[in-house]
DOLOVO-140833 format. One line per 10 residues: number of its first residue (from 1); for each residue y, z, x of N, C-alpha, C. Coordinates in Angstrom, 2 decimals. Atoms other than C-alpha are relative to their C-alpha. Layout:
REM residues N
NUM> Y,Z,X,Y,Z,X,Y,Z,X ~ ...;
This chain:
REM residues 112
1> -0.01,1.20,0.81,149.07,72.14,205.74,0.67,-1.15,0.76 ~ -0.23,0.71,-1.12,151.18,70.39,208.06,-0.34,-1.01,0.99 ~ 1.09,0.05,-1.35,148.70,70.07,210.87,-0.65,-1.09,-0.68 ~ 0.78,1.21,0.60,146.47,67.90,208.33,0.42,-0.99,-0.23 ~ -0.53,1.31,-0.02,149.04,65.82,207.56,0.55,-0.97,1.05 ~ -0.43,0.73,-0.77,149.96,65.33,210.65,-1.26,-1.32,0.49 ~ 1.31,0.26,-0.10,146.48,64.59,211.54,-0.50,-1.48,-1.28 ~ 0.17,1.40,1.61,146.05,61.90,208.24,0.65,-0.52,0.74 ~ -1.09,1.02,-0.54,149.07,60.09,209.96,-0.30,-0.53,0.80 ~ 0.74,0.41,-0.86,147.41,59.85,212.93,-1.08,-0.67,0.14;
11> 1.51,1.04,-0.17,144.35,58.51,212.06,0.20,-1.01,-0.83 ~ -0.82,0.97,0.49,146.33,56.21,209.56,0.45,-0.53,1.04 ~ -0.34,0.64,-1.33,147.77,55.00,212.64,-0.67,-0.91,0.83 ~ 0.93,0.48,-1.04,144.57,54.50,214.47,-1.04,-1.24,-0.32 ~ 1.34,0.74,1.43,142.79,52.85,211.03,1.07,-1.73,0.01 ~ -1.16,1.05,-0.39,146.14,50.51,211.56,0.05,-0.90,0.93 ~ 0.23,1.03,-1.32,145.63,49.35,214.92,-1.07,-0.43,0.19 ~ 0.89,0.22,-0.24,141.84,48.93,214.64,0.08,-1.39,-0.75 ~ -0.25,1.42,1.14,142.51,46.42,211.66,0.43,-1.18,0.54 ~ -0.77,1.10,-0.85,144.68,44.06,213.94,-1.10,-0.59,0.54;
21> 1.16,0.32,-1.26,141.48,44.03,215.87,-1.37,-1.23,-0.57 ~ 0.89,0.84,0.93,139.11,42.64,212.88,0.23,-1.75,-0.43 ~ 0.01,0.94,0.27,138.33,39.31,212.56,0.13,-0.09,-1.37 ~ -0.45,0.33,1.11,137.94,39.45,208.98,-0.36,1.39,-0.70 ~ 0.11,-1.81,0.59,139.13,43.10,207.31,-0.51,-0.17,-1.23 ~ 0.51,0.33,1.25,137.81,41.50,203.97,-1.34,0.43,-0.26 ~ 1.10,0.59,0.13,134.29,41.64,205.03,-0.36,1.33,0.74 ~ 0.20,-1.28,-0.10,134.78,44.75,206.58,-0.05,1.24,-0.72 ~ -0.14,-1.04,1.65,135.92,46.68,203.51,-1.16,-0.25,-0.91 ~ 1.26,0.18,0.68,133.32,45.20,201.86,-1.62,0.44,0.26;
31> 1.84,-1.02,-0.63,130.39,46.86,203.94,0.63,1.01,0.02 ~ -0.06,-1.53,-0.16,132.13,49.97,204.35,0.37,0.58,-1.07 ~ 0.38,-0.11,1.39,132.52,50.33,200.52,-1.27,-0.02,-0.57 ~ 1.56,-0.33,0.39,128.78,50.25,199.96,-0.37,0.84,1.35 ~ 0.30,-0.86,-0.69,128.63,52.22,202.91,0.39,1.47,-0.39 ~ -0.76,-1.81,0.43,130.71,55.28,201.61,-1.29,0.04,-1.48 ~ 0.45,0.04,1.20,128.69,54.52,198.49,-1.49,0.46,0.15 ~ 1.06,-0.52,-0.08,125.55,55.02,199.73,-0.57,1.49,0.65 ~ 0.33,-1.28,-0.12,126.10,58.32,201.45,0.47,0.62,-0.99 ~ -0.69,-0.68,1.13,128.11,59.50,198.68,-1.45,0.56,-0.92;
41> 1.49,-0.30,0.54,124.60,59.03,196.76,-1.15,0.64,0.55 ~ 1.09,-0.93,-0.30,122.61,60.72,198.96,0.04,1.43,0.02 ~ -0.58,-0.84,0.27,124.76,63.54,198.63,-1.02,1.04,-1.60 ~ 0.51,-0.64,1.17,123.22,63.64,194.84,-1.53,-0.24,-0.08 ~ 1.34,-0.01,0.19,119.94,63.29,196.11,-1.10,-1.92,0.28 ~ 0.26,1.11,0.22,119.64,58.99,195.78,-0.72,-0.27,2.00 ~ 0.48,0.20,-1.66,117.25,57.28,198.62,0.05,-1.35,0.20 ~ 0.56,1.23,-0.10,118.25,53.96,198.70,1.62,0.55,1.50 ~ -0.76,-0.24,-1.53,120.45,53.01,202.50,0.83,-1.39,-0.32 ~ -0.89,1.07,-0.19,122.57,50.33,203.00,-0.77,-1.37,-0.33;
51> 0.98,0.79,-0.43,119.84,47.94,203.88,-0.33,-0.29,-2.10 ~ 0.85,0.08,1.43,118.13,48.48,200.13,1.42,-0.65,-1.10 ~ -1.15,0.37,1.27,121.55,47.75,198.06,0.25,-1.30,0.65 ~ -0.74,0.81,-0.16,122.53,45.11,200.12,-1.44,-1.41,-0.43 ~ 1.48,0.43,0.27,118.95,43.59,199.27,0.08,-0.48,-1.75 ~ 0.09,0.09,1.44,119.55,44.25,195.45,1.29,-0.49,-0.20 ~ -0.56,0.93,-0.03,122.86,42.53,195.73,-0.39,-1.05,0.23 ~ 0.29,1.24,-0.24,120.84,39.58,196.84,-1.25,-0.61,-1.37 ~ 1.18,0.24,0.91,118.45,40.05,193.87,-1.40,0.04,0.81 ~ 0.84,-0.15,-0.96,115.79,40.70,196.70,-0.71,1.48,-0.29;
61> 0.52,-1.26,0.49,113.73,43.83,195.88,-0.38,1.30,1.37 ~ -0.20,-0.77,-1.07,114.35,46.99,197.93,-1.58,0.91,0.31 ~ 1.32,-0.59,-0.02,112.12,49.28,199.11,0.08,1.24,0.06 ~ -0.11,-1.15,0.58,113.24,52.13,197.38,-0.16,-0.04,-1.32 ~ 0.04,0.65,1.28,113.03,52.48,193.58,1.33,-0.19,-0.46 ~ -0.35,1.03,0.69,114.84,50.76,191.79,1.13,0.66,-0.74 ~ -0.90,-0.78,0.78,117.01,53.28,189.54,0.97,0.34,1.38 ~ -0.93,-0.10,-1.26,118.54,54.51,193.25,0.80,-0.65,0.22 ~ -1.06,1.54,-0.47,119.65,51.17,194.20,0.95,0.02,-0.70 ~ -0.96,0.51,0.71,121.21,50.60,190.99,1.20,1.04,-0.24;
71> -1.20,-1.29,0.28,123.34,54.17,190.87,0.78,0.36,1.14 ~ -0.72,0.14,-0.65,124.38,53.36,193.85,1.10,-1.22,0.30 ~ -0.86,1.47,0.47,125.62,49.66,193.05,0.83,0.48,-1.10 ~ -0.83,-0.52,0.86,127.39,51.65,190.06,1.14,0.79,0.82 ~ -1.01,-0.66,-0.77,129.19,53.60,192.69,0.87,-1.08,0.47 ~ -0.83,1.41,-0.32,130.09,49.73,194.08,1.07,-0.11,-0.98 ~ -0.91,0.69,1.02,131.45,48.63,190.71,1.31,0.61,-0.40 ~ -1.09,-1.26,0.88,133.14,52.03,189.50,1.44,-0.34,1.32 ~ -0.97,0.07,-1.30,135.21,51.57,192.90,0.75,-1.45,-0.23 ~ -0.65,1.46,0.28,135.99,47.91,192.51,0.87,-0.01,-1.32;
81> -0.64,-0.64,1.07,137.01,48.46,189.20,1.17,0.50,-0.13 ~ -0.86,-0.32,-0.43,139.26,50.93,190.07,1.26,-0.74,0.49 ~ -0.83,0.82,-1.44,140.82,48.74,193.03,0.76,-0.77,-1.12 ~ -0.01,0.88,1.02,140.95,46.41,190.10,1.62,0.05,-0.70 ~ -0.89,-0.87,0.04,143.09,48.51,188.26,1.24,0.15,0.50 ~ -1.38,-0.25,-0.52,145.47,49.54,190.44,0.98,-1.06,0.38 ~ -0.26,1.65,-0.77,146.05,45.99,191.59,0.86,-0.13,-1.67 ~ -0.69,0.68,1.26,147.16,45.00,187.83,1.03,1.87,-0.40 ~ -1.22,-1.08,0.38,149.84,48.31,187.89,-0.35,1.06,-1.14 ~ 0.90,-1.16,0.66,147.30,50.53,185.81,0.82,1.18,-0.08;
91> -0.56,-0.95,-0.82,148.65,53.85,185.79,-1.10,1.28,-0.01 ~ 1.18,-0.48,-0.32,146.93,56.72,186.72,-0.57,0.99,-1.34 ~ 0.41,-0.08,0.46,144.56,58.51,184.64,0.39,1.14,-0.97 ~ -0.39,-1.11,-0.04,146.54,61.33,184.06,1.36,-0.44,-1.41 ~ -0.71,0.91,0.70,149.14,59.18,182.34,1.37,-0.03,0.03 ~ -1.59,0.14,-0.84,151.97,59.82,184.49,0.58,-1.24,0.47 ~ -0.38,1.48,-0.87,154.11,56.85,186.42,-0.93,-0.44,0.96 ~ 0.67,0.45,-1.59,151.76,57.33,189.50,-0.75,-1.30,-0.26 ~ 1.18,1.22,0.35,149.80,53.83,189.87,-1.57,0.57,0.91 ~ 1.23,-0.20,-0.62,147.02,55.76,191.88,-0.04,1.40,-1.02;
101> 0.29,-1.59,0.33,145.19,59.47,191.27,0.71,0.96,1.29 ~ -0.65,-1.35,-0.78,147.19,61.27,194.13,0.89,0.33,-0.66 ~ -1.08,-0.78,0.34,149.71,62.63,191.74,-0.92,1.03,-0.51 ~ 0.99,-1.08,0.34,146.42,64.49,190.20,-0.74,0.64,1.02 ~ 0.24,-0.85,-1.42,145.40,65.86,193.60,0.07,1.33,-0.48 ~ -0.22,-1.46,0.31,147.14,68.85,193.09,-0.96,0.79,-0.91 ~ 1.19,-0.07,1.51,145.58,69.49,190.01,-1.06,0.06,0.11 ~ 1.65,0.09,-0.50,142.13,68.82,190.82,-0.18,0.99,0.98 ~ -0.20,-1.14,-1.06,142.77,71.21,194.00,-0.35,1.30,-1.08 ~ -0.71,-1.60,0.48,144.41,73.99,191.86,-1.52,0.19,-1.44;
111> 0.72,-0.39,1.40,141.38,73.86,188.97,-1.19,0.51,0.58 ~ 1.21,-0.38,-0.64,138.55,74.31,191.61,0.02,1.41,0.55;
């Protein structure tokens, strides 16, 4: 267990110094949030890509159908949302002090 964390630290580290590097980390988070979002969805099968959501964010019509796109723009929102959330001192869902879900980690671990 250790080893992983050491390992998290480290690439926390590396996610740290790349950032310095970004012209604008705003705009970066913002594609790589519909990026996690869209493999996440293909995971459950969805065929829309980066390309197709960023299309139906423009109101531009993809060239996948149409239900895809949008359950993957729900993956956008549910996330923003969230962010949202935590930003205004939310607490977590669990209804402990934590202001995130890593105090339910465990938990979620130990039920699977």
């Amino acid at each position: 267990m250790r080893s992983r964390f050491d390992q998290a630290l480290l690439a926390l580290g590396r996610l740290d110094s790349v950032v310095t590097l970004l012209p604008d980390t705003a705009l970066f988070l913002y594609m790589y949030v519909r990026k996690e979002a869209v493999l996440s969805s293909m995971i459950e099968g969805m065929q829309s890509s980066l390309s197709d959501l960023l299309l139906f964010e423009l109101d531009q019509v993809p060239g996948v159908p149409l239900d895809d796109v949008r359950e993957v723009s729900n993956y956008v929102a549910a996330l923003d949302h969230g962010l949202r959330q935590l930003e205004k001192g939310s607490r977590c869902r669990c209804g402990c002090s934590e202001r995130s879900t890593a105090c339910c980690w465990p938990r979620a671990v130990a039920a699977t």
